[in-house]
C-alpha positions in Angstrom: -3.3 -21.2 2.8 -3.8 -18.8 5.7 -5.3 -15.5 5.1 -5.9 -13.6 8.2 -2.7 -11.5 7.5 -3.5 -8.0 6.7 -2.0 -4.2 6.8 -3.3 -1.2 6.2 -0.9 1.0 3.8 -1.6 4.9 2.8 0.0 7.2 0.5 -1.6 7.9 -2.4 -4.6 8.0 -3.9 -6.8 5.0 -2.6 -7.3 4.4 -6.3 -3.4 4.0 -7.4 -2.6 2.1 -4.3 -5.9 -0.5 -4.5 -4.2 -0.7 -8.3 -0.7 -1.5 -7.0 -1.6 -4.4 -4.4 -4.4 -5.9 -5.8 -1.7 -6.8 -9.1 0.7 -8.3 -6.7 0.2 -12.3 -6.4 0.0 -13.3 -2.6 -2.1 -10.1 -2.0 -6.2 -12.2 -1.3 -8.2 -9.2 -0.8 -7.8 -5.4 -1.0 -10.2 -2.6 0.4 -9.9 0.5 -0.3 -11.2 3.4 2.0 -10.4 5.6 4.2 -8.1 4.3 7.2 -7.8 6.2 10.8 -5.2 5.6 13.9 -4.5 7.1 17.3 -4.2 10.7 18.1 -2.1 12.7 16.2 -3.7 10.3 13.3 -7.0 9.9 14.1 -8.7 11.7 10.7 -9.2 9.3 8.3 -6.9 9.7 5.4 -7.1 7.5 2.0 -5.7 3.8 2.6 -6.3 0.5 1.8 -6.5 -2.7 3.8 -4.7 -5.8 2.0 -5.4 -9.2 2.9 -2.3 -11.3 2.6 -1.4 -15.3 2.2 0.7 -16.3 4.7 3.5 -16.9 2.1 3.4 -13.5 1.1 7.2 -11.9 1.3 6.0 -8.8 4.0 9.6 -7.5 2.6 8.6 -7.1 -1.0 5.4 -5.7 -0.5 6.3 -2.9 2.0 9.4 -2.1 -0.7 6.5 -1.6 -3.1 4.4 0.3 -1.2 7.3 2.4 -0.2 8.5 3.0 -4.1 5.3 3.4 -5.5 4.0 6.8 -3.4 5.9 9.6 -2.3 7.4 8.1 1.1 10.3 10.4 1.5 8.8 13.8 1.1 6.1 15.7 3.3 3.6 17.7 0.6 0.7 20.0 0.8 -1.8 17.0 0.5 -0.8 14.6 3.7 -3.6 14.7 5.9 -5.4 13.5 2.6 -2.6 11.2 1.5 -0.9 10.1 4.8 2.0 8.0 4.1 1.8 5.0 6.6 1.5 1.1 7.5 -1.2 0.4 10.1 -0.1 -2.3 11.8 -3.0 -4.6 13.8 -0.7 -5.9 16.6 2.3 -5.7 18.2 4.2 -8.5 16.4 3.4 -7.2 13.1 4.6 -3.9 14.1 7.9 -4.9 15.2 8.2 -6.8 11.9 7.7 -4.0 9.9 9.8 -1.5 11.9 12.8 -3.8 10.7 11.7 -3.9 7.0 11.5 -0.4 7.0 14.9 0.3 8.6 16.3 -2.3 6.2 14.8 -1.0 3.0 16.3 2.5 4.6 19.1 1.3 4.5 19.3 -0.7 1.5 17.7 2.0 -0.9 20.0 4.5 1.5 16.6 6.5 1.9 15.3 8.7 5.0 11.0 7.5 5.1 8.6 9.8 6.2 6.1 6.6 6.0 4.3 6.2 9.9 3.7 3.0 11.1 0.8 3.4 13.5 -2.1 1.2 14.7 -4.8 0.4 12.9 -8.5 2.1 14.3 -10.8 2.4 12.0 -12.1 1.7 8.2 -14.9 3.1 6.2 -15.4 1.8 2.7 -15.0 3.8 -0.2 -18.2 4.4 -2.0 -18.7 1.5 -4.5 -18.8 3.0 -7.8 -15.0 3.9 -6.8 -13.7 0.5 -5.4 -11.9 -1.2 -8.2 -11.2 1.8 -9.9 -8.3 0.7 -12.1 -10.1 -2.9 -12.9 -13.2 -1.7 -14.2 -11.9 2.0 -16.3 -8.6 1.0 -17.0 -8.3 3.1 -20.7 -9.4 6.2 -18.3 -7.4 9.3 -18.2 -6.5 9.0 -14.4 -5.3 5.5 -15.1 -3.4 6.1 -17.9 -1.6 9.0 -16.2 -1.4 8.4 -12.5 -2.0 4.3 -12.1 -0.3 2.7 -15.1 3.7 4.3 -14.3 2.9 3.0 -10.8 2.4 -0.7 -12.2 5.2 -0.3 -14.6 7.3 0.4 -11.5 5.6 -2.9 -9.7 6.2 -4.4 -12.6 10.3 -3.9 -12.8 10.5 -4.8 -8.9 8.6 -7.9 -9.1 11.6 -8.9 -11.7 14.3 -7.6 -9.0 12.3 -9.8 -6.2 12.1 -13.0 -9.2 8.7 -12.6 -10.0 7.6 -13.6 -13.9 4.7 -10.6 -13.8 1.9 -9.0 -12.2 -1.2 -10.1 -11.6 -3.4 -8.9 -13.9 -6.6 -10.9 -12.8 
């Protein structure tokens, strides 16, 4: 099994989205952090790098990282929250430029999402990282992380998944 495939993928908070990939089977590895790109993208806005199998359906997770954060709609909080795939070479870029214009078309949505080169990582600070896996019965979790999963949940079914990954 190959594991050298990875993305980076903002939106959210850093806690909800490390909570979303890390319950998807095929996903190795998440970090979560802050993620930077090229100018006009160069601050470092909350992201996460996953760490993919090579079997991993790129389709399915970039339709769950698209449905799971507000990736249609600008807001007061982007430069915090930047909705984007950072991409790590040309090849992958190109592959996702036609999942996203496929999804856009098949969910008949307009996505603000950036794909944009990768740069730059810096952990978050360890008593964060695995936020949802270590406090799940917390307020934030129950609020903010749990819907998202319920919505990973139902699109797992729609991709023929049994369930999330709950390891």
């Amino acid at each position: 099994m190959k594991t050298d495939l990875k993305l980076g993928l903002g939106g959210g908070c850093h806690w909800c989205t490390e909570a979303v990939f890390q319950s998807i089977t095929g996903v190795v590895r998440v970090e979560q952090g802050y993620v930077s790109s090229v100018t006009p993208f160069e601050t470092r806005s909350e992201a996460v790098i996953v760490h993919l199998t090579d079997s991993m359906n790129l389709e399915k997770l970039i339709d769950i990282h698209l449905q799971t954060h507000s990736s249609t709609k600008e807001h007061s909080r982007r430069e915090d929250y930047r909705s984007a795939i950072y991409y790590f070479d040309e090849e992958m870029k190109s592959r996702i430029e036609d999942i996203v214009f496929s999804l856009s078309r098949k969910r008949n949505e307009k996505y603000i999402t950036h794909i944009i080169p990768f740069s730059s990582f810096e952990a978050s600070r360890e008593s964060i990282q695995n936020y949802y896996k270590t406090r799940p019965e917390a307020p934030f979790c129950k609020r903010y992380i749990e819907p998202k999963l319920e919505v990973v949940k139902e699109m797992l079914k729609d991709y023929g998944d049994a369930q999330i990954n709950r390891a």
